[in-house]
C-alpha positions in Angstrom: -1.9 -13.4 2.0 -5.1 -14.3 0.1 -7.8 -12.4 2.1 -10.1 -11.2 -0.3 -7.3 -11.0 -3.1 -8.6 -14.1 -5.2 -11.7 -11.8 -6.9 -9.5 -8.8 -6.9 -6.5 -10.5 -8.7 -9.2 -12.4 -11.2 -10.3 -8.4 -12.2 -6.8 -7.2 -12.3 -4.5 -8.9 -14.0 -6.1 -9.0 -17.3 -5.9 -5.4 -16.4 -2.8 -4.8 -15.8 -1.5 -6.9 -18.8 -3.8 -4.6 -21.2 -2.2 -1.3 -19.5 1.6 -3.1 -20.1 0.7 -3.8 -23.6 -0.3 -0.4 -24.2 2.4 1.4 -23.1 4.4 -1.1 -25.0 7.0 -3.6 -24.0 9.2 -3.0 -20.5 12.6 -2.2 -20.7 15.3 -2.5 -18.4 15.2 1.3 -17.6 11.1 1.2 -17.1 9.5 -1.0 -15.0 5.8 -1.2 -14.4 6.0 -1.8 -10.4 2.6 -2.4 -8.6 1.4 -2.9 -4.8 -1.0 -4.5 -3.1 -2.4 -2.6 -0.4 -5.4 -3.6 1.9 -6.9 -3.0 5.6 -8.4 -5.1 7.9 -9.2 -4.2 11.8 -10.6 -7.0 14.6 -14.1 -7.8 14.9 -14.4 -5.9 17.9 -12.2 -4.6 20.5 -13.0 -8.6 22.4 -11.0 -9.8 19.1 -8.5 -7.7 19.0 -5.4 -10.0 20.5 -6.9 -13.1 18.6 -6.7 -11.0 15.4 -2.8 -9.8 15.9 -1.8 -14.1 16.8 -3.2 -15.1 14.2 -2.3 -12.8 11.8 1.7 -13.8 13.1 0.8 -17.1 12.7 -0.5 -16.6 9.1 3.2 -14.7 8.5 5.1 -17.5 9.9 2.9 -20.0 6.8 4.2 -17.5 4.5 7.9 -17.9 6.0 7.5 -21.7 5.9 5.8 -21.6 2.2 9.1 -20.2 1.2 6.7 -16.7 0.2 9.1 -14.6 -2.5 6.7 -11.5 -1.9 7.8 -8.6 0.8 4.9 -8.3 3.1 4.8 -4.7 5.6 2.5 -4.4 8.0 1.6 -1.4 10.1 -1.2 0.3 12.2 -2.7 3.4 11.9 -1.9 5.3 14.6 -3.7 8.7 13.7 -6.9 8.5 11.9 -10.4 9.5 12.3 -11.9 6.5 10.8 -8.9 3.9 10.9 -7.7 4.1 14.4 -6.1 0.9 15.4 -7.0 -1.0 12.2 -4.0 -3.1 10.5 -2.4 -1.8 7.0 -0.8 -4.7 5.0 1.1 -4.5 1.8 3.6 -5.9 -0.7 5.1 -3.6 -3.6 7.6 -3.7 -6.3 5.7 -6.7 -8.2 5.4 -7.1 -12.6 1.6 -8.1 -13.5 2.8 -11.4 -13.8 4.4 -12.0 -10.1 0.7 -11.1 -9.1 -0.8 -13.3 -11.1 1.3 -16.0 -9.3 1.1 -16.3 -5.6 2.5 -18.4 -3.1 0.2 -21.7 -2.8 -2.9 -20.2 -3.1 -5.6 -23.0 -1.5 -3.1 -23.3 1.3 -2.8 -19.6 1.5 -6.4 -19.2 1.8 -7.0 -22.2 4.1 -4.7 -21.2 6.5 -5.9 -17.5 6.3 -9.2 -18.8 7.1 -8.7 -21.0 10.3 -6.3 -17.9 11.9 -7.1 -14.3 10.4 -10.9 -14.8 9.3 -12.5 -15.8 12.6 -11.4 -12.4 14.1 -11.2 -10.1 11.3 -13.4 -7.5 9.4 -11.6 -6.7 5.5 -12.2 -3.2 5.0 -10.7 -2.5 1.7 -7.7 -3.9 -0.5 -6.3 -2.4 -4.3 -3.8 -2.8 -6.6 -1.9 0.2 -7.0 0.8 1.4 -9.6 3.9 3.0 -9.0 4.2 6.1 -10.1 8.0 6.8 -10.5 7.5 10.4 -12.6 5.5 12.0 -9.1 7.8 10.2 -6.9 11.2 10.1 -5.1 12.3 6.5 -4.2 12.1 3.6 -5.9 8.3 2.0 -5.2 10.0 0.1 -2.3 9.2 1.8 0.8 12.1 2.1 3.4 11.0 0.1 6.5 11.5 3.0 8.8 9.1 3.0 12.4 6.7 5.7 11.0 5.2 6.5 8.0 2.3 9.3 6.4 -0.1 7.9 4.3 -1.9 10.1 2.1 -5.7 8.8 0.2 -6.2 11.6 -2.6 -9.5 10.9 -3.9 -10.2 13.5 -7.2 -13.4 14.2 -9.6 -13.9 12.1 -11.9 -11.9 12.9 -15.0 -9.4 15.1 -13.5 -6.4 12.3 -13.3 -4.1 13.3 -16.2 -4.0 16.9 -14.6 -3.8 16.1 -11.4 -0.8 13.7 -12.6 0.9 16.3 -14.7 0.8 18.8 -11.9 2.6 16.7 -9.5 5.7 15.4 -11.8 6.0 19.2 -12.5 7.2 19.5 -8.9 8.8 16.0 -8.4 12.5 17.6 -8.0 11.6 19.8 -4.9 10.7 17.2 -3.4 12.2 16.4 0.3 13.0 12.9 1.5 11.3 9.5 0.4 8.0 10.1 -1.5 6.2 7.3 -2.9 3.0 8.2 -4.9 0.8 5.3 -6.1 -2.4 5.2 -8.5 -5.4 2.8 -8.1 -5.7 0.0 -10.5 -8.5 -1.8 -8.9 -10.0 -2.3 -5.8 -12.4 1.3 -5.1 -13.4 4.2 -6.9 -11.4 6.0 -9.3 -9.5 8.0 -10.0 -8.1 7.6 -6.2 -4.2 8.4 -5.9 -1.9 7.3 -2.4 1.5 8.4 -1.1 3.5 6.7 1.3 6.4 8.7 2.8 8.5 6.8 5.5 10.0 8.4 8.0 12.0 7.4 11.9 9.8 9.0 13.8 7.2 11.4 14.7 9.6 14.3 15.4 10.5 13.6 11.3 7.0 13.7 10.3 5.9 17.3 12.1 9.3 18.5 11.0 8.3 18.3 7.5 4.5 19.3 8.2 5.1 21.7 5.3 5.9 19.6 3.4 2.8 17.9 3.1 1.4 20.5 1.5 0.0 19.3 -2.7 0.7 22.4 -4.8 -2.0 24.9 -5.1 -2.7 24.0 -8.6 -4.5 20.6 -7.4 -6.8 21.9 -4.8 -9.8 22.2 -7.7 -9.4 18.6 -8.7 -9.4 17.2 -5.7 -12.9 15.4 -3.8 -11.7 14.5 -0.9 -7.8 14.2 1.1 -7.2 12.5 3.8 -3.7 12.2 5.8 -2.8 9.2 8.1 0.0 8.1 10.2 1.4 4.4 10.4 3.4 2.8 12.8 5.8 -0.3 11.3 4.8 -3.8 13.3 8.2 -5.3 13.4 6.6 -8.1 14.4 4.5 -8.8 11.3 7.0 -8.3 8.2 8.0 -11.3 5.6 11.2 -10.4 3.5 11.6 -7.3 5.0 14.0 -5.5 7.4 13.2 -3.0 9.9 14.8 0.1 9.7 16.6 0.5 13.1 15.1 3.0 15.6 17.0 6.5 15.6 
């Protein structure tokens, strides 16, 4: 799933090597875990259907490239700027699996003659896992629905804003998956990801949105999203099934 990722992953995994080496070696109780997460959205509405067979078709190379790397894909369902547009990601990966994908001039060949034609890239990162803010284990459940949460903060406020958050990591309800930007868009920029089965779920736990008070000062802007799970576009990954 190249599109866009060869510059990124050239920046990045120096990067990500650096931050290892300063935290020290890995052990087998602490794993650095990162994700790739980008969007992309048709042309126009006139290459909208193009965009979603191709995109399969692109999948199915992956399946026949014998692709080790979990690949979700969803739309945004409620958004004000990201109706319709196509979320796609792959998590749980060292620095080093990144630095190593699948056939990478057939990746981006065949990316080219199916996704590129009818597609508009509007943003991709590397992420880290964040285990400390987080319940679950970096590996988001493949349920139907998800909420997907951008935090973007003022500049230099990342440590608090980090520190405030693991103080309340054991009240926290059901699987919550809170990532920080590597590279890819301004910084410091934090996402959660909380699966859910449905939309009944997700209203259900509307309080539970909520970011404790004590972040409200350090953060820039917040914005909260809802994915729907395309069934029909995962690689190494099983659907949840429906409730």
């Amino acid at each position: 799933m190249r599109h866009h990722w060869i510059w990124v992953l050239s920046a990045v995994v120096p990067v990500l090597f650096g931050a290892k080496t300063a935290r020290g070696p890995e052990t087998q109780t602490e794993r650095v875990s990162f994700a790739r997460i980008a969007f992309m959205r048709a042309i126009d509405e006139s290459h909208a259907v193009d965009l979603e067979a191709g995109y399969i078709r692109h999948l199915e190379w992956h399946r026949q490239a014998k692709d080790t790397f979990n690949w979700y894909s969803y739309s945004v369902w409620a958004s004000t700027e990201r109706q319709r547009w196509i979320m796609y990601a792959s998590f749980g990966h060292t620095a080093s699996e990144l630095s190593n994908p699948v056939s990478p001039a057939e990746d981006e060949r065949d990316s080219m003659i199916n996704i590129l034609p009818h597609a508009q890239f509007t943003g991709n990162g590397v992420y880290e896992f964040l285990p400390a803010l987080s319940r679950g284990n970096g590996m988001p459940t493949p349920t139907l629905r998800a909420v997907y949460t951008t935090v973007e903060l003022n500049y230099g406020a990342g440590k608090a804003f980090e520190a405030a958050l693991a103080a309340e990591q054991s009240k926290l309800q059901g699987e919550t998956l809170w990532f920080r930007l590597v590279v890819g868009g301004h910084t410091p920029c934090y996402v959660r990801l909380r699966p859910r089965a449905s939309l009944a779920s997700i209203l259900d736990e509307r309080a539970d949105q909520a970011l404790p008070d004590k972040v409200n000062g350090l953060i820039s802007k917040m914005t909260v999203e809802t994915l729907n799970l395309r069934s029909n576009m995962l690689v190494n990954v099983t659907p949840e099934p429906a409730p």
